[in-house]
DSSP file (Angstrom, degrees, kcal/mol; ACC not computed):
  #  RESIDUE AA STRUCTURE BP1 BP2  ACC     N-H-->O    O-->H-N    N-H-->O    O-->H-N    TCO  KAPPA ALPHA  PHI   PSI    X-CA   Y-CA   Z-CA
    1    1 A X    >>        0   0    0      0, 0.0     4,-1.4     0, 0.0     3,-0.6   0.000 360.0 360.0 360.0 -25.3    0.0    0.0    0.0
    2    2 A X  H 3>  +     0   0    0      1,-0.2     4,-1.4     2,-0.2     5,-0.1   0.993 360.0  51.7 -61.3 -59.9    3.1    2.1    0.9
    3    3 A X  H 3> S+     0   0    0      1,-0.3     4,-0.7     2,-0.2    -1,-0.2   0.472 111.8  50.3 -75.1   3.1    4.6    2.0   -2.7
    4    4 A X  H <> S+     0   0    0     -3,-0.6     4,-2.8     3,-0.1    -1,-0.3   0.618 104.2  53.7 -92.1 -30.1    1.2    3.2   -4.1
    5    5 A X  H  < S+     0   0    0     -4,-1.4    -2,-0.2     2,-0.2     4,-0.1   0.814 113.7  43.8 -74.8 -18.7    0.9    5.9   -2.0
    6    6 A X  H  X S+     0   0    0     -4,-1.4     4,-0.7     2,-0.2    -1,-0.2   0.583 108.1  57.1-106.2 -11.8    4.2    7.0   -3.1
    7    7 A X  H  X S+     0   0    0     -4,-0.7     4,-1.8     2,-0.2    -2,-0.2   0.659 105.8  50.4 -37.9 -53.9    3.6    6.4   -6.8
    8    8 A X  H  X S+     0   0    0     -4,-2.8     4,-2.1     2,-0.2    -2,-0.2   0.707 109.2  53.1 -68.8 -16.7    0.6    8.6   -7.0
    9    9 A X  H  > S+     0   0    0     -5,-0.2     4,-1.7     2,-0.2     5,-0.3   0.933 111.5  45.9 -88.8 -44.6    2.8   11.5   -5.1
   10   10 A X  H  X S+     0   0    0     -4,-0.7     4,-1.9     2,-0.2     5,-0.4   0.954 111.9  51.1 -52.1 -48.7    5.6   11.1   -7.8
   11   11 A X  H  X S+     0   0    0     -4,-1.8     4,-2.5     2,-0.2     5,-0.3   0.975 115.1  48.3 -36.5 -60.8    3.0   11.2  -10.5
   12   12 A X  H  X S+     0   0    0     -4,-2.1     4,-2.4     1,-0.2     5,-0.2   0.911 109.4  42.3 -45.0 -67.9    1.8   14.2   -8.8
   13   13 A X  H  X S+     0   0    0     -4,-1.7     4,-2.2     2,-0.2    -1,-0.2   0.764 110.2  64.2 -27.8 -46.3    4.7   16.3   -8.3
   14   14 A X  H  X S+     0   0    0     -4,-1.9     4,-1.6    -5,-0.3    -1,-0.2   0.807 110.8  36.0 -50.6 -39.3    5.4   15.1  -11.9
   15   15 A X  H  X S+     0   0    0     -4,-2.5     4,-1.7    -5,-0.4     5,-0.3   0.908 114.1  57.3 -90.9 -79.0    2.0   17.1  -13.1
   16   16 A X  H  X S+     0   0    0     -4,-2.4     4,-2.1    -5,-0.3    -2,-0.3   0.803 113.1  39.8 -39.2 -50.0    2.6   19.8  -10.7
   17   17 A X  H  X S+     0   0    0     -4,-2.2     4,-2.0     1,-0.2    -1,-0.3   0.976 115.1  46.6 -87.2 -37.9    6.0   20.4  -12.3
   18   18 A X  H  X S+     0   0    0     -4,-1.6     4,-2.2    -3,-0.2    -2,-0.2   0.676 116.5  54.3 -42.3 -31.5    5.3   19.9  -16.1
   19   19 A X  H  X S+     0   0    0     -4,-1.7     4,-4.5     2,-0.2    -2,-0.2   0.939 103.2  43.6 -80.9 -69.9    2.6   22.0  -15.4
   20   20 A X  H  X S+     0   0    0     -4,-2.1     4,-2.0    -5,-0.3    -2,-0.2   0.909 117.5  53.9 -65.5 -29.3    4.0   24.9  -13.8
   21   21 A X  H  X S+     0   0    0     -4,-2.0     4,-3.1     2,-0.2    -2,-0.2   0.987 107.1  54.1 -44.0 -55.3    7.1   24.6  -17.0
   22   22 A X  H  X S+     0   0    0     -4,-2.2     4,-2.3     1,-0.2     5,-0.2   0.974 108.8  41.2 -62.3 -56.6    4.2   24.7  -19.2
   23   23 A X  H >X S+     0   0    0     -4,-4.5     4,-0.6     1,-0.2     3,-0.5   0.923 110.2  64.9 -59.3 -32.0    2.9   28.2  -17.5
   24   24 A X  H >X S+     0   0    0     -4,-2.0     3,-3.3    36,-0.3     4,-3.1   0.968 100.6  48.1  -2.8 -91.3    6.8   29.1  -17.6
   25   25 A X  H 3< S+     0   0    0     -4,-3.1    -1,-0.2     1,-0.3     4,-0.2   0.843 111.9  53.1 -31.3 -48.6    6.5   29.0  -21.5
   26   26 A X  H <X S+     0   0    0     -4,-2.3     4,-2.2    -3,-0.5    -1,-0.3   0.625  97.5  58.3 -38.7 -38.8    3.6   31.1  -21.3
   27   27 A X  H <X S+     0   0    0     -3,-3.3     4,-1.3    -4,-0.6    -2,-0.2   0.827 112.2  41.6 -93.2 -58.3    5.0   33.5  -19.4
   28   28 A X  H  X S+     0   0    0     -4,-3.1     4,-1.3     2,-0.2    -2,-0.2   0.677 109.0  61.9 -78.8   8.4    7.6   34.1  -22.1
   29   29 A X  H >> S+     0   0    0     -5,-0.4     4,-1.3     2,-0.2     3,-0.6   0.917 107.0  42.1 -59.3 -74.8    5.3   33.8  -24.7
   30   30 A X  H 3X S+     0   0    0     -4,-2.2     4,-0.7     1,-0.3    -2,-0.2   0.465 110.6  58.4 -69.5   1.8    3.5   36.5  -23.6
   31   31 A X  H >X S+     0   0    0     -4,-1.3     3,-1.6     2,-0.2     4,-1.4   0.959 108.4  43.5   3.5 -96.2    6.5   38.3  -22.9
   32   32 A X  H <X S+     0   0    0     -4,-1.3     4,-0.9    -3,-0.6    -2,-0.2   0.492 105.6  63.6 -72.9 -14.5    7.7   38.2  -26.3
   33   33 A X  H 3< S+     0   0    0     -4,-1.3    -1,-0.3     2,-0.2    -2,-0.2   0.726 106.5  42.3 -92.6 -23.6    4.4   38.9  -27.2
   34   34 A X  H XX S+     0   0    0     -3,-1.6     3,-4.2    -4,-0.7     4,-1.5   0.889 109.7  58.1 -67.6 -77.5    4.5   42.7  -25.3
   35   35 A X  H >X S+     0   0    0     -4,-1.4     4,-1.1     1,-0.4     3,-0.7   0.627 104.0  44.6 -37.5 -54.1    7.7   43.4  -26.5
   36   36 A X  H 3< S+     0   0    0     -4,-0.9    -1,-0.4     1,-0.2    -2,-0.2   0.098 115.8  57.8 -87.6   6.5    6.7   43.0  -30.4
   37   37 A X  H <> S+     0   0    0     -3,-4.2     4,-1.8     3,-0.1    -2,-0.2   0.534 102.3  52.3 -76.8 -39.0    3.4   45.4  -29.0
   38   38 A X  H << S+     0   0    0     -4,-1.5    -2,-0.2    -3,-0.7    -3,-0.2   0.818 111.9  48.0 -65.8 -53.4    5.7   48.1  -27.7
   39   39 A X  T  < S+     0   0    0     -4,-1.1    -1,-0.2    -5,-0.4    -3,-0.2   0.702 119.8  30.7 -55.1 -37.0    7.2   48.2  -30.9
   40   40 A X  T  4 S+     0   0    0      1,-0.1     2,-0.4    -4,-0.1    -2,-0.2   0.929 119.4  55.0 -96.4 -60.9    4.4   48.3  -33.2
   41   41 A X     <  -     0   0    0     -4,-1.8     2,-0.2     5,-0.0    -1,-0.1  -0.762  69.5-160.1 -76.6 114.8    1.8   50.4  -30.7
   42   42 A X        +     0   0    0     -2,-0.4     2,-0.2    -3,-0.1     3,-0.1  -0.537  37.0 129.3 -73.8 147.8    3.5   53.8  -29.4
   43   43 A X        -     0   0    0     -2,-0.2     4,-0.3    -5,-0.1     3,-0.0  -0.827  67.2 -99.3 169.3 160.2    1.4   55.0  -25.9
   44   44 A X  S >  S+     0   0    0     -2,-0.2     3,-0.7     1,-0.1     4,-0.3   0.882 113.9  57.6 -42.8 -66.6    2.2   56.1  -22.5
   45   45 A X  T >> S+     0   0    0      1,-0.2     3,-2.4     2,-0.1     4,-0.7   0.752  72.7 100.4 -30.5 -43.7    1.6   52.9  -20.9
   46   46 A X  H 3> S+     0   0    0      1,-0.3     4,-1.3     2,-0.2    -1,-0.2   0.687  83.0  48.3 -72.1 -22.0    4.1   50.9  -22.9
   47   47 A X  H <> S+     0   0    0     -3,-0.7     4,-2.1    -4,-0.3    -1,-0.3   0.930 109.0  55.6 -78.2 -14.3    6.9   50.9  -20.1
   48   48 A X  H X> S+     0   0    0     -3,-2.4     4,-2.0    -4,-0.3     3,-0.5   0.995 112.7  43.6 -47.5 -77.5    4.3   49.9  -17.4
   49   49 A X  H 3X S+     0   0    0     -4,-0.7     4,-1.9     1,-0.3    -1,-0.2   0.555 109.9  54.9 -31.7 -33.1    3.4   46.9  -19.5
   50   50 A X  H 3X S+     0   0    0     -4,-1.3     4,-0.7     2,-0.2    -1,-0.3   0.946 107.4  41.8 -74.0 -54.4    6.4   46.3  -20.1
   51   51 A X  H XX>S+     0   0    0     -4,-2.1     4,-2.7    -3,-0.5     3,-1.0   0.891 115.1  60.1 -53.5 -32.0    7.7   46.0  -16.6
   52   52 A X  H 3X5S+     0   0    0     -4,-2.0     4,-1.7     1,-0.3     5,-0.2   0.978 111.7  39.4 -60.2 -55.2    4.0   43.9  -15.8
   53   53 A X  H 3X5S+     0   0    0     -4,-1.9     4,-1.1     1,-0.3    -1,-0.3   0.494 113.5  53.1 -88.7  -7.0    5.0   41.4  -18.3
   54   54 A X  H <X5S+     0   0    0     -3,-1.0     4,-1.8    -4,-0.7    -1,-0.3   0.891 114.9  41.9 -94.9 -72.7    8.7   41.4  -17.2
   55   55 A X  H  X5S+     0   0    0     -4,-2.7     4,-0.6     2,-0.2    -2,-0.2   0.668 109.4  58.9 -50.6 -23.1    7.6   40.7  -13.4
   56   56 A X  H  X<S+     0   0    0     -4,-1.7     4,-1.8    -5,-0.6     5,-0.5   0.839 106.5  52.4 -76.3 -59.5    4.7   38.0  -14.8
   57   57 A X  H  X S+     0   0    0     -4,-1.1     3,-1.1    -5,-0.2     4,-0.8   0.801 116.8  38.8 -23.4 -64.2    8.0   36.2  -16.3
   58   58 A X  H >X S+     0   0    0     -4,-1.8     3,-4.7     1,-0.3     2,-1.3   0.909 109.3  51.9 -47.2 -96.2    9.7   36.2  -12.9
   59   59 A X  H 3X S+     0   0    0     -4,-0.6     4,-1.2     1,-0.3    -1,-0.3   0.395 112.9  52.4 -12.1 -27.0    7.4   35.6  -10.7
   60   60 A X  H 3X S+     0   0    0     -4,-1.8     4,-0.7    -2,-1.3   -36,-0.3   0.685 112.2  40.4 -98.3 -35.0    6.7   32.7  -12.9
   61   61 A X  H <X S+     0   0    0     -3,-4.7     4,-2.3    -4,-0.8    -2,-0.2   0.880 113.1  55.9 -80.9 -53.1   10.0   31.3  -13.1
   62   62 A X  H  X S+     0   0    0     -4,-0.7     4,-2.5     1,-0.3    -2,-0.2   0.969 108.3  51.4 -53.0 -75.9   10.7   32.0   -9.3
   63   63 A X  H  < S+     0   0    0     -4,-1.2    -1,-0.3     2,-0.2    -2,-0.2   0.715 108.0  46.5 -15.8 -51.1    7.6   30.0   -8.5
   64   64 A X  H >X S+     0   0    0     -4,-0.7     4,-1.7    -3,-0.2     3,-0.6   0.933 110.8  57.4 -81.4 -53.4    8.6   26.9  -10.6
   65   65 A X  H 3X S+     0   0    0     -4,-2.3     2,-1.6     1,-0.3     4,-0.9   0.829 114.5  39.3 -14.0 -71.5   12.4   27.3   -8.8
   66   66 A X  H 3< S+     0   0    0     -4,-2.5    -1,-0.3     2,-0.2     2,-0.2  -0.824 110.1  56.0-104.5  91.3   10.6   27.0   -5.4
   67   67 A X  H <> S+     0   0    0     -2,-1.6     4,-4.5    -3,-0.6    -1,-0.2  -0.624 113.9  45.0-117.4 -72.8    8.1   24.3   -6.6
   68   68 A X  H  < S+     0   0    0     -4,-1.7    -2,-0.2     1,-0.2    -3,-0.2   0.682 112.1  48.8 -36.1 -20.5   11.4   22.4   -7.5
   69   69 A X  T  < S+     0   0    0     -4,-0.9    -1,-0.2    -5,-0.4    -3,-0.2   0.779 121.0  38.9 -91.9 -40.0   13.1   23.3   -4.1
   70   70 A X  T  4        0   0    0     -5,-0.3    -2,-0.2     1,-0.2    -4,-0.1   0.939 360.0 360.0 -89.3 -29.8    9.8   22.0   -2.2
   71   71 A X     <        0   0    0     -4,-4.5    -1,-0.2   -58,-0.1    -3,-0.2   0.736 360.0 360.0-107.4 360.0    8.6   18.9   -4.3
């Protein structure tokens, strides 16, 4: 019973880390997808955005780091 209960928690962890990579990817998607916005669209805003989308990256990356450190 032991080595099931600790099969489904590797599985988990497994999903839980693929998972947060996947929003990773995302994160620089949409990145990359401001940055080619900035360029094209002139405004006021566009260093705000830019820093939002800068900080979504991090935050995103820091988060899978300490998903890796804890599971």
């Amino acid at each position: 019973m032991n080595e099931i209960n600790s099969a489904v928690l590797i599985v988990g962890k497994t999903i839980a880390l693929l998972s947060l990579s996947v929003y990773l990817l995302f994160a620089y998607i949409v990145l990359k997808q401001v940055s080619m916005m900035t360029r094209i669209v002139s405004g006021n805003l566009n260093p705000y955005i830019k820093l939002l989308s800068r900080l979504h990256f991090l935050l995103a990356g820091l988060v899978l780091l300490l998903a890796f450190v804890v599971l």
